[in-house]
LUMLUM-563747 format. One record per residue (C-alpha): x, y, z; residue in three letters. Coordinates in Angstrom, 1 decimal, decimal comma, always signed. Example, Ala and Ser with C-alpha at 12.3 -4.5 7.8 and 13.67 -1.06 7.14 Angstrom:
+--------+--------+--------+--------+
!   east !  north !     up ! residu !
+--------+--------+--------+--------+
!  +12,3 !   -4,5 !   +7,8 !    Ala !
!  +13,7 !   -1,1 !   +7,1 !    Ser !
+--------+--------+--------+--------+
//
This chain:
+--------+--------+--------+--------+
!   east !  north !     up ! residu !
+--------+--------+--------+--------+
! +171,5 ! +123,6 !   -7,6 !    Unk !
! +169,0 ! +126,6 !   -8,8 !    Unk !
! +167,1 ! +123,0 !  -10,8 !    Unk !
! +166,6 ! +121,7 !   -7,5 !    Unk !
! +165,6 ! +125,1 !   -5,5 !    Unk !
! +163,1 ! +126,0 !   -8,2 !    Unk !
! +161,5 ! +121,9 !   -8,1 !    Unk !
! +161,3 ! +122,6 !   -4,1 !    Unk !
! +159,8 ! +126,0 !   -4,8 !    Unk !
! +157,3 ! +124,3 !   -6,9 !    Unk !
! +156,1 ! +122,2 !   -4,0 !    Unk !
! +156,5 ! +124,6 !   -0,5 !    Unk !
! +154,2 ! +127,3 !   -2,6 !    Unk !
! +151,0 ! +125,6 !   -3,1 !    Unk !
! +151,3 ! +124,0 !   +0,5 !    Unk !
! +151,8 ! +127,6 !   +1,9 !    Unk !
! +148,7 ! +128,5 !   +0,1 !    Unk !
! +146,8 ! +125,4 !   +1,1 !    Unk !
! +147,7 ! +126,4 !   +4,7 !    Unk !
! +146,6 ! +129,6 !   +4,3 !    Unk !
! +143,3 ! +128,4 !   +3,7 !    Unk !
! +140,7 ! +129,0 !   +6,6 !    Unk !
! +140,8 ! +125,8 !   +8,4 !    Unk !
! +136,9 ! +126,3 !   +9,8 !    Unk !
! +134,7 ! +124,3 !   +8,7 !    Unk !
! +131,5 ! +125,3 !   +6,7 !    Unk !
! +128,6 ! +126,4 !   +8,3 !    Unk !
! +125,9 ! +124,2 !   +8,4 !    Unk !
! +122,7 ! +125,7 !   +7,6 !    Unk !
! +120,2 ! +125,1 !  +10,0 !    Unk !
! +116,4 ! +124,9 !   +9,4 !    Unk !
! +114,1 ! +126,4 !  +11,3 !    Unk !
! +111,5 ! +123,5 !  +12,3 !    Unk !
! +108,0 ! +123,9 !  +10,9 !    Unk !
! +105,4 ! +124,4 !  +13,8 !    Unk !
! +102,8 ! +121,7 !  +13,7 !    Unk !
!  +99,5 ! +122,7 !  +12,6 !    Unk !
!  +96,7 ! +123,8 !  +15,3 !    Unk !
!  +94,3 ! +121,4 !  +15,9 !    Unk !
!  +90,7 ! +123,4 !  +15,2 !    Unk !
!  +88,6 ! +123,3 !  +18,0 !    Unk !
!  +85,9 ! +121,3 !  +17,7 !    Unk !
!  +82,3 ! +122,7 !  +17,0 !    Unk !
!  +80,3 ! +122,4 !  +20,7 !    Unk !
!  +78,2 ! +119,7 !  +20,4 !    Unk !
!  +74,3 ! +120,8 !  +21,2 !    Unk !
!  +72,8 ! +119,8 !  +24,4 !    Unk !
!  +70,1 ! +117,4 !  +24,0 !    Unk !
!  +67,6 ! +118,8 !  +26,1 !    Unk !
!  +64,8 ! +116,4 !  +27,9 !    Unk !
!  +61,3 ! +115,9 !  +26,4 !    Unk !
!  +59,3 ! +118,3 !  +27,8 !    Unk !
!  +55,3 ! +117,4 !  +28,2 !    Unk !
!  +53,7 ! +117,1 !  +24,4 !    Unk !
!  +51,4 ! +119,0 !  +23,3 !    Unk !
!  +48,4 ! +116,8 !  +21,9 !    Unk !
!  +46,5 ! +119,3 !  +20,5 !    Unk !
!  +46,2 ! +122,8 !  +21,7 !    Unk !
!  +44,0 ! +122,3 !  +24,4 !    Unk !
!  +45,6 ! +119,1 !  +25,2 !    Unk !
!  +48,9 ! +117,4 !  +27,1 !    Unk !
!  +50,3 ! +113,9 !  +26,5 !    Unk !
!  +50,6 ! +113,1 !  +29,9 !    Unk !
!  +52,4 ! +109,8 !  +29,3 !    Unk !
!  +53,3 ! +108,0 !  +26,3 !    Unk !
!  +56,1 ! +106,0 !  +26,8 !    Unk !
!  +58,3 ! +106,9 !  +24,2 !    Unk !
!  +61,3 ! +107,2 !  +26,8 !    Unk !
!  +61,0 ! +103,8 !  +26,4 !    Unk !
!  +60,9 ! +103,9 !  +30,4 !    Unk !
!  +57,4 ! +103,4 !  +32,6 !    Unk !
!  +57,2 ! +106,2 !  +32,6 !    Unk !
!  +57,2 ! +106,7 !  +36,6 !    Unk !
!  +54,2 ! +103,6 !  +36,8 !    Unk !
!  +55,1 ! +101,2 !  +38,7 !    Unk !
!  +53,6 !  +98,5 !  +41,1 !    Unk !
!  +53,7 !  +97,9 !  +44,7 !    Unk !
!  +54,0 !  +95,5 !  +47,5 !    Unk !
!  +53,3 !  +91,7 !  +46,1 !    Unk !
!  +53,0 !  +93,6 !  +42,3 !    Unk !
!  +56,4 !  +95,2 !  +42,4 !    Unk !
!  +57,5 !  +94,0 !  +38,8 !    Unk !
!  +54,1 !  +94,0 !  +36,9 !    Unk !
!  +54,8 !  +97,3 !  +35,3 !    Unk !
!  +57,3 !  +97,0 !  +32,1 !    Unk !
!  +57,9 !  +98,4 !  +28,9 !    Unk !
!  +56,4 !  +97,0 !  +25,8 !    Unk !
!  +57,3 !  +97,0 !  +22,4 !    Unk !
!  +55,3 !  +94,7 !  +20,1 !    Unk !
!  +53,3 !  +97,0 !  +18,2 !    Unk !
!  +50,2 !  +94,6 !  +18,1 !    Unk !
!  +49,6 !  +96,0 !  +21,7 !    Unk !
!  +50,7 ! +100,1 !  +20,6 !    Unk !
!  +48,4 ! +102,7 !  +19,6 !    Unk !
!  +50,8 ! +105,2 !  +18,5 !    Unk !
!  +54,7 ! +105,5 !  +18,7 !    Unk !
!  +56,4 ! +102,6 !  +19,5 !    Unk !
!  +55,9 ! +101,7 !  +23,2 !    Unk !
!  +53,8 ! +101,1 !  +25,4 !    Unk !
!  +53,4 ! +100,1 !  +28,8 !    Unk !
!  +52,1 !  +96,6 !  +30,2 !    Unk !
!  +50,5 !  +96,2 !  +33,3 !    Unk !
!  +50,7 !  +92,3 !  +33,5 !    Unk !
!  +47,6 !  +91,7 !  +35,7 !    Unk !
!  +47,8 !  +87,9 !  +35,8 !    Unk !
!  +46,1 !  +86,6 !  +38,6 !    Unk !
!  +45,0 !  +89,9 !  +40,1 !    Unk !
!  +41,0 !  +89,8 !  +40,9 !    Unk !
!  +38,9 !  +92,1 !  +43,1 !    Unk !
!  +40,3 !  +95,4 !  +44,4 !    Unk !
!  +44,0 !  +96,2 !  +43,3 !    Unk !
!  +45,1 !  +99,3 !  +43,8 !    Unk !
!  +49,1 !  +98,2 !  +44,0 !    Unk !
!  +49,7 !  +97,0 !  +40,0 !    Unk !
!  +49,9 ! +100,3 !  +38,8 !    Unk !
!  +51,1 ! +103,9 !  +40,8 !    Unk !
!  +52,6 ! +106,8 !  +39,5 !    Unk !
!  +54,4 ! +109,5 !  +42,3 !    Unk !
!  +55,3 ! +112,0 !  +39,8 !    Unk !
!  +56,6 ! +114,2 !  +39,1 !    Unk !
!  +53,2 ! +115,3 !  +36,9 !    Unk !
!  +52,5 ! +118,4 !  +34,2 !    Unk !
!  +51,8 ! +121,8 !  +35,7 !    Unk !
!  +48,4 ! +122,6 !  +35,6 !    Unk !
!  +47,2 ! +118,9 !  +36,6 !    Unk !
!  +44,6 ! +120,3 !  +38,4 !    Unk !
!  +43,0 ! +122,1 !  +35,8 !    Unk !
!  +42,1 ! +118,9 !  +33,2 !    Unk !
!  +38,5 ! +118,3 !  +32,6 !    Unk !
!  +38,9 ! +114,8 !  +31,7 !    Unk !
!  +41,9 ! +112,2 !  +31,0 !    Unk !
!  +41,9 ! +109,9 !  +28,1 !    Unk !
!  +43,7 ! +106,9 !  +27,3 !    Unk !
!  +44,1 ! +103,9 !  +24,9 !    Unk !
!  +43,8 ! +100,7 !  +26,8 !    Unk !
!  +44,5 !  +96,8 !  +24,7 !    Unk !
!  +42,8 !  +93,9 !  +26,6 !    Unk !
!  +44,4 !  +90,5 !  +25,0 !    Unk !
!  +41,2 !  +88,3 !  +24,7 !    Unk !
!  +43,1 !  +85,6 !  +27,3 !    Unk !
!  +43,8 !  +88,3 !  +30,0 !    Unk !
!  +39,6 !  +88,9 !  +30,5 !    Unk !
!  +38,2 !  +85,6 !  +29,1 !    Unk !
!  +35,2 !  +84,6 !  +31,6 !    Unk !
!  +35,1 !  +87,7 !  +33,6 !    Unk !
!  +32,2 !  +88,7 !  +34,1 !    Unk !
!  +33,0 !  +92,6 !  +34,9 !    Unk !
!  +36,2 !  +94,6 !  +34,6 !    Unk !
!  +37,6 !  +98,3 !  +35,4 !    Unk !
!  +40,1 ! +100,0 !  +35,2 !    Unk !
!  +39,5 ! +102,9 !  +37,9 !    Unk !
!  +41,4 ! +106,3 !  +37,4 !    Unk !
!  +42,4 ! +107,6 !  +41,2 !    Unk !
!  +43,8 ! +110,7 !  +41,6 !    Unk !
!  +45,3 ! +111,8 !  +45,3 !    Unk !
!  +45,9 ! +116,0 !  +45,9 !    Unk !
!  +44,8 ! +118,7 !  +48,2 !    Unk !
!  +41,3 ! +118,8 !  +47,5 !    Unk !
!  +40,6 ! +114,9 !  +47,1 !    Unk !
!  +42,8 ! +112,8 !  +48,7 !    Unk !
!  +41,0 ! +110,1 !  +46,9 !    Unk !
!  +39,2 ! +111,0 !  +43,6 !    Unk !
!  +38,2 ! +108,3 !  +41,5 !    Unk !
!  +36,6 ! +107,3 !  +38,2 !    Unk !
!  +36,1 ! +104,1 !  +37,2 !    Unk !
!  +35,7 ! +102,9 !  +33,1 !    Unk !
!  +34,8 !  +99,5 !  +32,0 !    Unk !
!  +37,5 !  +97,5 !  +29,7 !    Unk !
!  +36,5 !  +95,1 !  +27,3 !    Unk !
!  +38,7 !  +92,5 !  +24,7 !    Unk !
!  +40,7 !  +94,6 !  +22,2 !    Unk !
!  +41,3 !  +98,7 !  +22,2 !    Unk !
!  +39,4 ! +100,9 !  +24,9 !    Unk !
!  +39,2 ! +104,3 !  +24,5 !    Unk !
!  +38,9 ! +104,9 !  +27,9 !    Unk !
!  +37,6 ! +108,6 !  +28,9 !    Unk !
!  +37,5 ! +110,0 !  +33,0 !    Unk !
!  +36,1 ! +112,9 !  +33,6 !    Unk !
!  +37,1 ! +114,9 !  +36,3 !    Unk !
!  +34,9 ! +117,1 !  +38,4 !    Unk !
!  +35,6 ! +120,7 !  +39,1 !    Unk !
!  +37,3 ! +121,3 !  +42,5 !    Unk !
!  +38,0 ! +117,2 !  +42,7 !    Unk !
!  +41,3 ! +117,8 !  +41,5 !    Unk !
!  +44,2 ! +120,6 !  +42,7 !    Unk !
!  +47,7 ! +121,3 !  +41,0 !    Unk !
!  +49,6 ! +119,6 !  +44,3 !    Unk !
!  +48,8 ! +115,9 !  +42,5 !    Unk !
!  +50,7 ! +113,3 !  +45,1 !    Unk !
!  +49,8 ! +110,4 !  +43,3 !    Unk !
!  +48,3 ! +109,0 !  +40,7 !    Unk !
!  +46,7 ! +105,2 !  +40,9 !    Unk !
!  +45,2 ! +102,9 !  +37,4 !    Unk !
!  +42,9 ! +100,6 !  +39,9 !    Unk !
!  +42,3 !  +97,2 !  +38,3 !    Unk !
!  +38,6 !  +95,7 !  +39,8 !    Unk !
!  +37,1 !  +92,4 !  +38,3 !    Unk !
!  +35,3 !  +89,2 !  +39,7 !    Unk !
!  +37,4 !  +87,2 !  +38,6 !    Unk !
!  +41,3 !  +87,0 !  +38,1 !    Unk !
!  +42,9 !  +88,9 !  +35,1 !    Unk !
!  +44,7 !  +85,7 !  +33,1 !    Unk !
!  +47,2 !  +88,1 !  +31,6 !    Unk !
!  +48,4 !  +91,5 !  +31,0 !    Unk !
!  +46,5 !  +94,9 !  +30,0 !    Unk !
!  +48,4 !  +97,7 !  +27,9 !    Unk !
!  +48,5 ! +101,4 !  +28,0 !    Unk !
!  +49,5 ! +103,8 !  +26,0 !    Unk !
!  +48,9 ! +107,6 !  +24,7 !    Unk !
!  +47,5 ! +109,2 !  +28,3 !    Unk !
!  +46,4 ! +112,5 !  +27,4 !    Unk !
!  +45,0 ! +115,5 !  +30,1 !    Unk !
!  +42,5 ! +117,6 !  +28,3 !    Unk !
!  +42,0 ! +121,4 !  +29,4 !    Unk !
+--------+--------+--------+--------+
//
């Protein structure tokens, strides 16, 4: 009997024991999540700020140039609507990379619609002594005209009409107007390139590198 008390002994004990033990389960450890990085605020981009009139030389303004590669504000009227465009063949640029084309095709006598600028123009407009521009006259475009111009008109306050006319010729002009004192007032309305010839133009004239001289 005290054999089989002990042998039970031997197995109640380490159950007891075992009960004893704490019957919760281990605590989980828990990990704190990492916060995702900031994202670094990008550097503000610098405003690109609109060409203002160039300088030419320090008594000088590039009036238009046509870098923009825009007209630059020139366009035609009425029946010549679409003659003025953009050019960018360089056999017909002087400097830079555009130009503009004035195609004249078919235009003979008076035309004071191909080519019109309404601003708006540089300060001090008023105050140029003479204008100056590079003009390219393809050989077909004035072939067996006898005469042709390219007149400079220039509407404001004091002349509602001032106007200077320069001869063209086949290949570059360096055309030069010179304007009068008093002709000529800051308030420019508008600004006209005239085209005058006996004949009809067979193709287009180019401009380029307009410059206002103080």
């Amino acid at each position: 009997m005290k054999r089989w008390s002990f042998a039970l002994s031997l197995f109640v004990l380490p159950a007891l024991f075992a009960g004893c033990a704490s019957t919760h389960p281990a605590a989980t450890e828990t990990k704190t999540p990492m916060a995702a990085p900031k994202a670094e605020a990008a550097a503000p981009q610098m405003e690109t700020a609109g060409p203002p009139a160039q300088t030419a030389a320090e008594n000088a303004v590039t009036l238009w140039n046509f870098e923009s590669k825009t007209t630059d504000g020139w366009a035609g009227t009425g029946n010549w609507s679409e003659a003025d465009t953009v050019n960018d063949d360089p056999n017909f640029v002087k400097q830079g990379k555009y130009s503009l084309k004035i195609n004249a095709k078919g235009s003979s006598g008076w035309n004071q619609d191909i080519a019109v600028n309404e601003g708006p123009f540089a300060p001090g407009f008023g105050k140029f002594k003479t204008i100056t521009m590079d003009v390219y006259v393809p050989k077909e475009s004035i072939e067996g005209l006898q005469y042709a111009q390219i007149f400079l008109v220039i509407s404001s306050s004091a002349n509602s009409w001032f106007q200077v006319p320069q001869d063209i010729k086949e290949g570059w002009n360096s055309l030069q107007y010179n304007i009068e004192p008093n002709e000529v007032s800051d308030d420019v309305s508008q600004v006209y390139l005239v085209f005058n010839s006996d004949l009809a133009f067979g193709g287009p004239v180019y401009i380029d590198n307009v410059v206002g001289e103080y």
